[in-house]
PDB file of N, CA, C and O in Angstrom:
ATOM      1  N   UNK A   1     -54.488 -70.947  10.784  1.00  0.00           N
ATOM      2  CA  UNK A   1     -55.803 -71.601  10.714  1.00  0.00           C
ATOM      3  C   UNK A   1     -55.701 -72.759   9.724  1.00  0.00           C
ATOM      4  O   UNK A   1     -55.249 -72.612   8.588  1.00  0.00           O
ATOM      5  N   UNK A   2     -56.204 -74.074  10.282  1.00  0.00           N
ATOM      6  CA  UNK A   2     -56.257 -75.454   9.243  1.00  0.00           C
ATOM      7  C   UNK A   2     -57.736 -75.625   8.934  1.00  0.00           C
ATOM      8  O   UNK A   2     -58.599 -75.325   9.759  1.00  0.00           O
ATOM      9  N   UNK A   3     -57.968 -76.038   7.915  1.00  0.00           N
ATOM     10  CA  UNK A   3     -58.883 -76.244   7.606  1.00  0.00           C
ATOM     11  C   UNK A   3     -59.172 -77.279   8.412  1.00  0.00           C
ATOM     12  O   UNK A   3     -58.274 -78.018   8.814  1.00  0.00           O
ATOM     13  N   UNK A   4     -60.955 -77.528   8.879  1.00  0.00           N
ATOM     14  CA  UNK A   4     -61.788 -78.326   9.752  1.00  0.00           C
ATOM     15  C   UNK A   4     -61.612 -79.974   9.091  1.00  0.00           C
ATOM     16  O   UNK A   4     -62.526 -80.364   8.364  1.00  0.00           O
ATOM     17  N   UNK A   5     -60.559 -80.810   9.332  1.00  0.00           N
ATOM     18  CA  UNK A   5     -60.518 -82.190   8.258  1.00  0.00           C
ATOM     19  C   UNK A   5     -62.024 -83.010   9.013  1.00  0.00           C
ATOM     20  O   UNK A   5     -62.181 -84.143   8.559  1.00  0.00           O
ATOM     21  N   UNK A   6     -62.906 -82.657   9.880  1.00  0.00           N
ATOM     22  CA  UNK A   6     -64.206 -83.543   9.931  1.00  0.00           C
ATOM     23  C   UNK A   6     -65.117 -82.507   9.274  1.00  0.00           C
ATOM     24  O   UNK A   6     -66.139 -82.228   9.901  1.00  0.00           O
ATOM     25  N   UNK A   7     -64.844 -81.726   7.789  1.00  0.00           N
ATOM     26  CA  UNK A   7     -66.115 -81.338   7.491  1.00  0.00           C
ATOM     27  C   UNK A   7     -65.710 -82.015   5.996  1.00  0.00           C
ATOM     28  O   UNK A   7     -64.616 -82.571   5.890  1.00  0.00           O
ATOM     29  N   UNK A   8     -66.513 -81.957   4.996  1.00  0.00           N
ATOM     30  CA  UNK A   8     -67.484 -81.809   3.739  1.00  0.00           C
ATOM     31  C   UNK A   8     -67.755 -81.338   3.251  1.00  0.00           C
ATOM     32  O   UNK A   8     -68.928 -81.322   3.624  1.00  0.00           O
ATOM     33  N   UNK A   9     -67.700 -80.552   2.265  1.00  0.00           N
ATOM     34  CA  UNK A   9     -68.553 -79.590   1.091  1.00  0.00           C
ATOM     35  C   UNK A   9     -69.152 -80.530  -0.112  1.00  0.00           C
ATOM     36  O   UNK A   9     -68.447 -80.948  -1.030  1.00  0.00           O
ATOM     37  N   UNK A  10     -70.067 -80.708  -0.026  1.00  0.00           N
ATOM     38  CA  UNK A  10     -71.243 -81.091  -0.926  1.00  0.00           C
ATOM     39  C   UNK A  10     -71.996 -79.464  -1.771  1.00  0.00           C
ATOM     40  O   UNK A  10     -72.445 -78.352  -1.492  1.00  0.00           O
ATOM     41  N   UNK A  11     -71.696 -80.388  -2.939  1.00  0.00           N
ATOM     42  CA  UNK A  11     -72.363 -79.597  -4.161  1.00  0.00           C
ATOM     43  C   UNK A  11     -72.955 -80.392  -5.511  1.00  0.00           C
ATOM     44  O   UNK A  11     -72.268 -81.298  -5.982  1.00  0.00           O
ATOM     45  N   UNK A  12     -74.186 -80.059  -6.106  1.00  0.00           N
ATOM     46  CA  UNK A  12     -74.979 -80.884  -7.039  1.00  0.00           C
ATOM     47  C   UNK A  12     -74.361 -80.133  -8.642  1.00  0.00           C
ATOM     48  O   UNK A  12     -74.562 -79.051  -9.193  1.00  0.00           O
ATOM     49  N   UNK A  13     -73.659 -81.173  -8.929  1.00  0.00           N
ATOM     50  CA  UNK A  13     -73.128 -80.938 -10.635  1.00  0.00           C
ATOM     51  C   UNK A  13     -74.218 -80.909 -11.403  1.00  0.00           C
ATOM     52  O   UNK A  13     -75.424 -81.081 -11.226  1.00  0.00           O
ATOM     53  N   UNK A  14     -73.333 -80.587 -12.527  1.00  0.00           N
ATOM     54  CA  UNK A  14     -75.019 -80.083 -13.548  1.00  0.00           C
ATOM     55  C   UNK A  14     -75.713 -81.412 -14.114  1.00  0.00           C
ATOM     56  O   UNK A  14     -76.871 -81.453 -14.530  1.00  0.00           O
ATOM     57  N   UNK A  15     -74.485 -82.902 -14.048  1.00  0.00           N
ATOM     58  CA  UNK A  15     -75.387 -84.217 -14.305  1.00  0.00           C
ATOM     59  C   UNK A  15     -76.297 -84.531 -12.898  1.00  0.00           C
ATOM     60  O   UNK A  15     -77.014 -85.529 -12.959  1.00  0.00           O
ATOM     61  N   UNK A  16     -76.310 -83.893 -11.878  1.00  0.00           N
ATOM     62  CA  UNK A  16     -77.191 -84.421 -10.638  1.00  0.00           C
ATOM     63  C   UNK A  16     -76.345 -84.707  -9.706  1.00  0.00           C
ATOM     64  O   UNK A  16     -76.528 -84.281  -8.566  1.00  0.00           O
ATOM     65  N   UNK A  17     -75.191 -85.536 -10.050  1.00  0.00           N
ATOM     66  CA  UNK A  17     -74.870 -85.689  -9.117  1.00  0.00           C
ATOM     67  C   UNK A  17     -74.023 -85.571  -8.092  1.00  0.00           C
ATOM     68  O   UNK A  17     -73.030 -84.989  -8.529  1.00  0.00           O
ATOM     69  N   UNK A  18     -73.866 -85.866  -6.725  1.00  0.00           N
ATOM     70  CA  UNK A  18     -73.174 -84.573  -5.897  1.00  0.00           C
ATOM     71  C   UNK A  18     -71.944 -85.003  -5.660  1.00  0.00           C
ATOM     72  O   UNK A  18     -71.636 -86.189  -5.777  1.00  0.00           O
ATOM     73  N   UNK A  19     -71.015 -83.953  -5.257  1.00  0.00           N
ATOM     74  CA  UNK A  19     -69.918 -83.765  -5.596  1.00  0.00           C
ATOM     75  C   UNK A  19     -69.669 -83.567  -4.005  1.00  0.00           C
ATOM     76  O   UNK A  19     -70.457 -83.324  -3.090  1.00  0.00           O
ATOM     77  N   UNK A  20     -68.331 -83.757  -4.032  1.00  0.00           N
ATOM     78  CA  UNK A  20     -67.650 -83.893  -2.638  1.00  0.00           C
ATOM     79  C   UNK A  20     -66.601 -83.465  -2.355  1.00  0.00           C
ATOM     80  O   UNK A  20     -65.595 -84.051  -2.754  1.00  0.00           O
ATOM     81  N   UNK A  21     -66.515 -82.394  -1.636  1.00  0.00           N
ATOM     82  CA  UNK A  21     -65.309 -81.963  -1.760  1.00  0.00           C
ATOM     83  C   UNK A  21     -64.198 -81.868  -0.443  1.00  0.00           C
ATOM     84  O   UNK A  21     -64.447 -80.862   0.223  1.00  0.00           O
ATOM     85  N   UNK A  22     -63.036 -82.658   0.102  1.00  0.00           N
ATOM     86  CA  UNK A  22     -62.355 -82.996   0.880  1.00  0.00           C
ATOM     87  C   UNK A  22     -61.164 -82.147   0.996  1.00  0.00           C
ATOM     88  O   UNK A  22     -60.165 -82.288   0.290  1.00  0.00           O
ATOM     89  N   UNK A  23     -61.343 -81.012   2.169  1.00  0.00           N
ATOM     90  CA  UNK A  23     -60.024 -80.027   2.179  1.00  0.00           C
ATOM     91  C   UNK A  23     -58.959 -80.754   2.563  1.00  0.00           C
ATOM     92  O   UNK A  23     -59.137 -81.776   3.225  1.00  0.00           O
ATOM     93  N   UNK A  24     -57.625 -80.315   2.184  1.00  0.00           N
ATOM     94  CA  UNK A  24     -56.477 -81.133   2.184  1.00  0.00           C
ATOM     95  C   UNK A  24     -55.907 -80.655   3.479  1.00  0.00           C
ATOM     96  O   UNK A  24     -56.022 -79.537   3.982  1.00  0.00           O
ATOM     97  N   UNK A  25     -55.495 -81.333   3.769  1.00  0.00           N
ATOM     98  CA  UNK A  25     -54.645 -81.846   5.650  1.00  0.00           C
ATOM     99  C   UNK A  25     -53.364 -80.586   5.749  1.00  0.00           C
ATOM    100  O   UNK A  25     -52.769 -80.329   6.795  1.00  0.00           O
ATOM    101  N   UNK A  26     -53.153 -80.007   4.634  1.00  0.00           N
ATOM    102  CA  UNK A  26     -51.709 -78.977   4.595  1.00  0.00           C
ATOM    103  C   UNK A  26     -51.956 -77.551   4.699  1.00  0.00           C
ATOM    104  O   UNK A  26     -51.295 -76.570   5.038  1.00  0.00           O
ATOM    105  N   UNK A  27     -53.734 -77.885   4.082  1.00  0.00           N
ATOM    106  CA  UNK A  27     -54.242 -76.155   4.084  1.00  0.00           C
ATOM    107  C   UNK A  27     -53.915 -75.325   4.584  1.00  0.00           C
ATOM    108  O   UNK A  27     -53.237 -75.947   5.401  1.00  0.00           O
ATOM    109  N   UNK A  28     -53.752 -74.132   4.906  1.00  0.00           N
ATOM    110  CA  UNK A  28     -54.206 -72.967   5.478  1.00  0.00           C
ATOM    111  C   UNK A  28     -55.340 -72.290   5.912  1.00  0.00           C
ATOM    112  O   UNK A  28     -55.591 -71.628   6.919  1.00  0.00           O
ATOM    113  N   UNK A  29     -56.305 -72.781   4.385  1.00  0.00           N
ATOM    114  CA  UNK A  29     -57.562 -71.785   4.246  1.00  0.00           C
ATOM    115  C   UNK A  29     -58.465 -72.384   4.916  1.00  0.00           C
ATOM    116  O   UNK A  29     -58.275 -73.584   5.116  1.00  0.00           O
ATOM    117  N   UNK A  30     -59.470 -71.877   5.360  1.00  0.00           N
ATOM    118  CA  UNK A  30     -60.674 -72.515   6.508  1.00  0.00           C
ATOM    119  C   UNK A  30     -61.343 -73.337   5.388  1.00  0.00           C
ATOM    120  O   UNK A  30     -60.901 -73.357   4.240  1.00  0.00           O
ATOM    121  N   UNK A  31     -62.550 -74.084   5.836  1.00  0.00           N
ATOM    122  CA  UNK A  31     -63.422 -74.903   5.173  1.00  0.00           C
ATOM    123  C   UNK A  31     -64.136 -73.724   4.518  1.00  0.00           C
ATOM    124  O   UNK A  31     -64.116 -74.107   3.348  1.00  0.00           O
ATOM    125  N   UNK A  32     -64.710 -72.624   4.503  1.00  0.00           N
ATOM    126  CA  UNK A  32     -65.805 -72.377   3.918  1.00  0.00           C
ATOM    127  C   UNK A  32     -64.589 -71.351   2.482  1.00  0.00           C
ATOM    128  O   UNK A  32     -64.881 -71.051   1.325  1.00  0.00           O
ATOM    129  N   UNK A  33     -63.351 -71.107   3.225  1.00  0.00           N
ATOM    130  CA  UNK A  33     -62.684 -70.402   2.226  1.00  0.00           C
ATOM    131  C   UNK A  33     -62.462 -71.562   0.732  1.00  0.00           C
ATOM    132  O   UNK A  33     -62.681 -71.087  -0.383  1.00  0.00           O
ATOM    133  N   UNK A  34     -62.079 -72.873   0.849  1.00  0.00           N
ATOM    134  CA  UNK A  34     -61.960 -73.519   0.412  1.00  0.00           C
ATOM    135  C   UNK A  34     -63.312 -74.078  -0.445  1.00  0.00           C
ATOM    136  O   UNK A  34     -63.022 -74.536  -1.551  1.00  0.00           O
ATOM    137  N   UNK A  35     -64.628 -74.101  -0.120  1.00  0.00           N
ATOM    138  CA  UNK A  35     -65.747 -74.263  -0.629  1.00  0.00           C
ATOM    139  C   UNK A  35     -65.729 -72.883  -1.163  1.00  0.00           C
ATOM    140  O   UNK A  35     -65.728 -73.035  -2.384  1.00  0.00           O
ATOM    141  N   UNK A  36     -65.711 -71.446  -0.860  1.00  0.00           N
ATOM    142  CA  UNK A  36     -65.796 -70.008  -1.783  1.00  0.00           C
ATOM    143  C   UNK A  36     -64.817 -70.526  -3.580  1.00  0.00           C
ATOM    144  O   UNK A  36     -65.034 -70.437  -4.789  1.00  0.00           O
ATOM    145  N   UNK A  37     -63.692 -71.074  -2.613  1.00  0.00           N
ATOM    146  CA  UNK A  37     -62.512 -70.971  -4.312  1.00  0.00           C
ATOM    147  C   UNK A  37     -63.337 -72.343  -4.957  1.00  0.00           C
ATOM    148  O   UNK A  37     -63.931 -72.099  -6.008  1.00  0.00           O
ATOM    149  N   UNK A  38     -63.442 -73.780  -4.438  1.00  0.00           N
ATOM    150  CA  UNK A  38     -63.534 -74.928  -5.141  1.00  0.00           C
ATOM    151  C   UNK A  38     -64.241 -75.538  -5.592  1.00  0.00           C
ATOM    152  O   UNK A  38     -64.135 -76.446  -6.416  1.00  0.00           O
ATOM    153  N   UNK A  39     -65.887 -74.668  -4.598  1.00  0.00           N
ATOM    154  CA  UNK A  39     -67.279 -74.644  -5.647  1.00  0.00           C
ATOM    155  C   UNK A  39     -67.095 -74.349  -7.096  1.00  0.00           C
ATOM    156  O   UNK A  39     -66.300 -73.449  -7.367  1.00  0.00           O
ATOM    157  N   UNK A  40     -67.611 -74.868  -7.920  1.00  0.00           N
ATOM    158  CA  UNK A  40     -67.849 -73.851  -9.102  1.00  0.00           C
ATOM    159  C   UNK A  40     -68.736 -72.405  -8.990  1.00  0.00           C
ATOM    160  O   UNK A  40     -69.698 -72.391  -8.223  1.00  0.00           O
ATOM    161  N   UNK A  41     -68.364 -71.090  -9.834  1.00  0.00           N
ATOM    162  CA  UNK A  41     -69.308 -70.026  -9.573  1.00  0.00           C
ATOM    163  C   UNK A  41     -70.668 -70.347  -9.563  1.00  0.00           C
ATOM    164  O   UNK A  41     -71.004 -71.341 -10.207  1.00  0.00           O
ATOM    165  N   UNK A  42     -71.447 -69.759  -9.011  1.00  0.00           N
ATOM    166  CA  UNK A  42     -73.310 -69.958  -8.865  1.00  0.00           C
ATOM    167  C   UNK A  42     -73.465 -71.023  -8.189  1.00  0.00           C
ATOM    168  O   UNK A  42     -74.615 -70.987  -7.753  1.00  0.00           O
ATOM    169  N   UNK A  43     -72.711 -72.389  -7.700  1.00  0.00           N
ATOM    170  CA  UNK A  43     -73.651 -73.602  -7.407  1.00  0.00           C
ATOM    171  C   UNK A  43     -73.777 -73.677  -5.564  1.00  0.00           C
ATOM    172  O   UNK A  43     -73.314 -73.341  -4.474  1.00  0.00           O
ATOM    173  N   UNK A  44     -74.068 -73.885  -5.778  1.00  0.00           N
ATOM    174  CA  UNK A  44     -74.787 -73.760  -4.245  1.00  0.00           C
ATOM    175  C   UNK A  44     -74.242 -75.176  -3.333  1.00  0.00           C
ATOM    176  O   UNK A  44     -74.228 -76.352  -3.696  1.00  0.00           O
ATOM    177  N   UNK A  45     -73.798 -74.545  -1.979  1.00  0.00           N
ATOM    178  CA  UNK A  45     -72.964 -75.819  -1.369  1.00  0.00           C
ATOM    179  C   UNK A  45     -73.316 -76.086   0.139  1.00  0.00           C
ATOM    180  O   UNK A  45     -73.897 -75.278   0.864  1.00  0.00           O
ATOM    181  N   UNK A  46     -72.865 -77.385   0.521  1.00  0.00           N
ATOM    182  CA  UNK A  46     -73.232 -76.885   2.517  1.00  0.00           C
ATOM    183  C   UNK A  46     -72.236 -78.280   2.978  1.00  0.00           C
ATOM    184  O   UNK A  46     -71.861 -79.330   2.457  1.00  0.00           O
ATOM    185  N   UNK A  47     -72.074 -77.526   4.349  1.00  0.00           N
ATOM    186  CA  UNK A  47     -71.010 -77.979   4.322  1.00  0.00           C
ATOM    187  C   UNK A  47     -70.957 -78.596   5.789  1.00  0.00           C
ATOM    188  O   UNK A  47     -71.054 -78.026   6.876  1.00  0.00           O
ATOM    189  N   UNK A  48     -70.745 -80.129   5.436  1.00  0.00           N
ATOM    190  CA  UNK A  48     -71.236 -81.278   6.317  1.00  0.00           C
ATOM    191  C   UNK A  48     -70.221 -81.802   7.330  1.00  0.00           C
ATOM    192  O   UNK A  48     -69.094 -81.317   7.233  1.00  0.00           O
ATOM    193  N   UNK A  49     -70.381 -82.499   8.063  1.00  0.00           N
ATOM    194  CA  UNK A  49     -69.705 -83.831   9.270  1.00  0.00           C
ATOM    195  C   UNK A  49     -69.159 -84.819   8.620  1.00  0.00           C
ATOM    196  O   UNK A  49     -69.774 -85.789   8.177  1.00  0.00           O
ATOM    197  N   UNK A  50     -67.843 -84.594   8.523  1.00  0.00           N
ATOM    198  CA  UNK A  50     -67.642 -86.341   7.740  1.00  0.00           C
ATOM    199  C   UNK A  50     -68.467 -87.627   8.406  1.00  0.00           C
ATOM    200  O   UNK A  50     -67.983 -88.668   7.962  1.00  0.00           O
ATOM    201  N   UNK A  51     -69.124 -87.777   8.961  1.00  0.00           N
ATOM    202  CA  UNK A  51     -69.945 -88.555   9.299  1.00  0.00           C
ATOM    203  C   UNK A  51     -71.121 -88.528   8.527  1.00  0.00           C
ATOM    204  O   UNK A  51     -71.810 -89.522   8.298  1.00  0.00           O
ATOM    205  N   UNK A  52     -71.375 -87.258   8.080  1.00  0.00           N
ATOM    206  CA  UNK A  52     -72.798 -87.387   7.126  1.00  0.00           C
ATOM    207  C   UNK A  52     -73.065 -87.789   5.876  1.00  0.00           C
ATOM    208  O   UNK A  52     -74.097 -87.821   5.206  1.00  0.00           O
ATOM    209  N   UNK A  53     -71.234 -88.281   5.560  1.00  0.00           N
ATOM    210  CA  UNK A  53     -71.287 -88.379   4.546  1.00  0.00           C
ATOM    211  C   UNK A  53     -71.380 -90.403   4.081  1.00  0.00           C
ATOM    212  O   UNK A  53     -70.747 -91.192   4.783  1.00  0.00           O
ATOM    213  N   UNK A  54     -72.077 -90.818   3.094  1.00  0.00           N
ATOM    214  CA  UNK A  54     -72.010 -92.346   3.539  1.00  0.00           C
ATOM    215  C   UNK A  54     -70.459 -92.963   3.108  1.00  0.00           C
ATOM    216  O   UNK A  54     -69.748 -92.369   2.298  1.00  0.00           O
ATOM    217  N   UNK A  55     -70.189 -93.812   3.550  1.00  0.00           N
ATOM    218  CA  UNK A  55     -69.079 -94.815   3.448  1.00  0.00           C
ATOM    219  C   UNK A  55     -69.209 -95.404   2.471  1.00  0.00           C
ATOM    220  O   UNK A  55     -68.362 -95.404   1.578  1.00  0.00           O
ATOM    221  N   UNK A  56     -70.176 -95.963   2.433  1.00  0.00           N
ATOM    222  CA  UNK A  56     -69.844 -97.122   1.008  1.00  0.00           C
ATOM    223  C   UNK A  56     -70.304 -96.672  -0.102  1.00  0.00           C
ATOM    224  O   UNK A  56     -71.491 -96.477  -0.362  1.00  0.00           O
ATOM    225  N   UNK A  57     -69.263 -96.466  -0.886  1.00  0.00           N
ATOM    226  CA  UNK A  57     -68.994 -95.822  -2.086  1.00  0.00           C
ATOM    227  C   UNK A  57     -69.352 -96.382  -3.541  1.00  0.00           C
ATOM    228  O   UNK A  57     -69.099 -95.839  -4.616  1.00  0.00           O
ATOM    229  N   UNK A  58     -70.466 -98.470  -3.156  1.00  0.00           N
ATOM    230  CA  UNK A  58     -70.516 -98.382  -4.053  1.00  0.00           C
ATOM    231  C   UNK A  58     -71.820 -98.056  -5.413  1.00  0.00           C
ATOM    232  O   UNK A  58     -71.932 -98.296  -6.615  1.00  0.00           O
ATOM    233  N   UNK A  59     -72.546 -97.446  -4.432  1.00  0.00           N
ATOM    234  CA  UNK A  59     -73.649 -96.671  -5.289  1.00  0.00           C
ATOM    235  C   UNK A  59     -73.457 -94.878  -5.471  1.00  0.00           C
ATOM    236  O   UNK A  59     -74.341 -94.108  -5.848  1.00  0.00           O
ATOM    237  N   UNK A  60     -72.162 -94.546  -5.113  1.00  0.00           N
ATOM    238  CA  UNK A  60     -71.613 -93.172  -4.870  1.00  0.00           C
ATOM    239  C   UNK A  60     -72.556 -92.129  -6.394  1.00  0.00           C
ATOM    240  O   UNK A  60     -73.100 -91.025  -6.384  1.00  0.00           O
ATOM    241  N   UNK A  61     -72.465 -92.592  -6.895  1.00  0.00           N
ATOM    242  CA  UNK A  61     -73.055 -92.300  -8.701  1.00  0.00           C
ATOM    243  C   UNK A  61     -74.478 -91.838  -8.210  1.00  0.00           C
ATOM    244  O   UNK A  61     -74.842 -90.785  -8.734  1.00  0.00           O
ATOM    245  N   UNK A  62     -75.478 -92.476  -7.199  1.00  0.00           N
ATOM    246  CA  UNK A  62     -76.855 -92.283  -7.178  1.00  0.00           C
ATOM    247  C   UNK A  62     -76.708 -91.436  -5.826  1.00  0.00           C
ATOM    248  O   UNK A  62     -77.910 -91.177  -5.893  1.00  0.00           O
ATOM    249  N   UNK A  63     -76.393 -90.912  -4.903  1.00  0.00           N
ATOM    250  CA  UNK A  63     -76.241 -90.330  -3.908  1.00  0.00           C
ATOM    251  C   UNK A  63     -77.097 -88.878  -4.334  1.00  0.00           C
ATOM    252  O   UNK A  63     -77.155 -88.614  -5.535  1.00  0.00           O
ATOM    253  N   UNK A  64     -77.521 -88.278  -3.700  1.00  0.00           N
ATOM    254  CA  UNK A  64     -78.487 -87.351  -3.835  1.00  0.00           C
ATOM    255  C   UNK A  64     -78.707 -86.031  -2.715  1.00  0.00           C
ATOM    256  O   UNK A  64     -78.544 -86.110  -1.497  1.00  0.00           O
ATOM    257  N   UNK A  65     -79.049 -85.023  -3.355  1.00  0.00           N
ATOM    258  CA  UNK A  65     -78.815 -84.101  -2.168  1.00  0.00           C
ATOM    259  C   UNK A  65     -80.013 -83.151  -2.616  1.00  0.00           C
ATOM    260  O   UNK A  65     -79.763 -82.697  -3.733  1.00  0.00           O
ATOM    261  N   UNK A  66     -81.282 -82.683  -2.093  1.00  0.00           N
ATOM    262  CA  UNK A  66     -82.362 -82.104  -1.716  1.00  0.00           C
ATOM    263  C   UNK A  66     -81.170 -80.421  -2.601  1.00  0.00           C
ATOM    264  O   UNK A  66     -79.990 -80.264  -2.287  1.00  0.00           O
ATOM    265  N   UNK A  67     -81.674 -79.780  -3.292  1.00  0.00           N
ATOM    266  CA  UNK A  67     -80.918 -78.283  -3.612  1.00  0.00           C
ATOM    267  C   UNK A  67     -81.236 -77.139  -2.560  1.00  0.00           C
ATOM    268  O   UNK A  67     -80.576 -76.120  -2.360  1.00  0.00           O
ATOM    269  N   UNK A  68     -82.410 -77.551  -1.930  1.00  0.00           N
ATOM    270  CA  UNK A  68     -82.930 -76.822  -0.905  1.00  0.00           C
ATOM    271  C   UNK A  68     -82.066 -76.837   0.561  1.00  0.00           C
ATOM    272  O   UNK A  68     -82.025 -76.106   1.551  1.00  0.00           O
ATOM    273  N   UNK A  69     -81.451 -77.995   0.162  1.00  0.00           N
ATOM    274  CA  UNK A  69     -80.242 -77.975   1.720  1.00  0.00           C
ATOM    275  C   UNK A  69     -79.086 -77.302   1.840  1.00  0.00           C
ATOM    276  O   UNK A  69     -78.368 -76.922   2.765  1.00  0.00           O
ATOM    277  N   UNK A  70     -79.092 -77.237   0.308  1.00  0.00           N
ATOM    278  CA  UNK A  70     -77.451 -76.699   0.099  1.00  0.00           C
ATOM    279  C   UNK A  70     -77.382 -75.173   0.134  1.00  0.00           C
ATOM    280  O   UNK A  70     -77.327 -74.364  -0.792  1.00  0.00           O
ATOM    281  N   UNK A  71     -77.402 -74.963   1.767  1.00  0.00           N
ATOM    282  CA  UNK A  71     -77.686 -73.994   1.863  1.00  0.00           C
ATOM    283  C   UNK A  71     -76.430 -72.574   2.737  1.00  0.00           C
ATOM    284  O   UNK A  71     -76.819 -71.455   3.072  1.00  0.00           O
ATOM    285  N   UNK A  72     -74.967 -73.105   2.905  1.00  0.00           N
ATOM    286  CA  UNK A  72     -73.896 -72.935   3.412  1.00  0.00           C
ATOM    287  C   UNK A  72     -73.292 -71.289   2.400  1.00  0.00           C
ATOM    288  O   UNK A  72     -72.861 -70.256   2.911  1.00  0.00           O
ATOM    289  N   UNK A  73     -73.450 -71.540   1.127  1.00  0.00           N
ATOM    290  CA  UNK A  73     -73.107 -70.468   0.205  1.00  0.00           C
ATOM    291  C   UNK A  73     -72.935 -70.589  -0.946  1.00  0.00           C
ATOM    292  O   UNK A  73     -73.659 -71.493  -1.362  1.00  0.00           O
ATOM    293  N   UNK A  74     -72.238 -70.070  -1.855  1.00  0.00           N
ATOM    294  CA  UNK A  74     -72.597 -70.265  -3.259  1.00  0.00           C
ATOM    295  C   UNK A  74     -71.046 -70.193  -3.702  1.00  0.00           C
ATOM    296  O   UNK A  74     -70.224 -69.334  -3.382  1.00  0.00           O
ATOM    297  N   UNK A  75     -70.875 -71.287  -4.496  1.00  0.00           N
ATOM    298  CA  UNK A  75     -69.454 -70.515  -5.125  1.00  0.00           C
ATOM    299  C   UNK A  75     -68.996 -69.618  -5.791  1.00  0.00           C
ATOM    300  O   UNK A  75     -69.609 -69.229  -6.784  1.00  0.00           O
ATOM    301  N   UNK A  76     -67.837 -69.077  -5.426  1.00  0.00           N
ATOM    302  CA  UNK A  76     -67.149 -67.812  -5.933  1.00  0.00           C
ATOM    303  C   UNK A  76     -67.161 -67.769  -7.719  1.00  0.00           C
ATOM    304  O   UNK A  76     -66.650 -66.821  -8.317  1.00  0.00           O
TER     305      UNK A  76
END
């Protein structure tokens, strides 16, 4: 099993802002195994379409995510 390379794990750090997390192309572990280990414990994650995510990176700092969406699981 490879991890899904068109998904996303989005998670809101404790400064606000969200975090992105890109499983690596060599994996093994599925996407959500990889969001269980790479979340931090307690924070809450969901886990997107690389398409949902925006491209231009250069307001990446203000990007924002509703806590109510992040609704996929919690990290380990």
């Amino acid at each position: 099993i490879m991890a899904d390379q068109t998904k996303r794990i989005l998670y809101k750090q404790d400064n606000g802002i969200v975090a992105i997390v890109i499983p690596a192309k060599n994996t093994t572990r599925t996407v959500e195994e990889i969001a269980a280990k790479d979340v931090p414990t307690g924070y809450k994650y969901k886990i997107v379409d690389v398409g949902d995510v925006p491209t231009d990176k250069s307001f990446r700092n203000a990007w924002t995510v509703d806590e109510a969406n992040l609704t996929d699981g919690v990290g380990a």
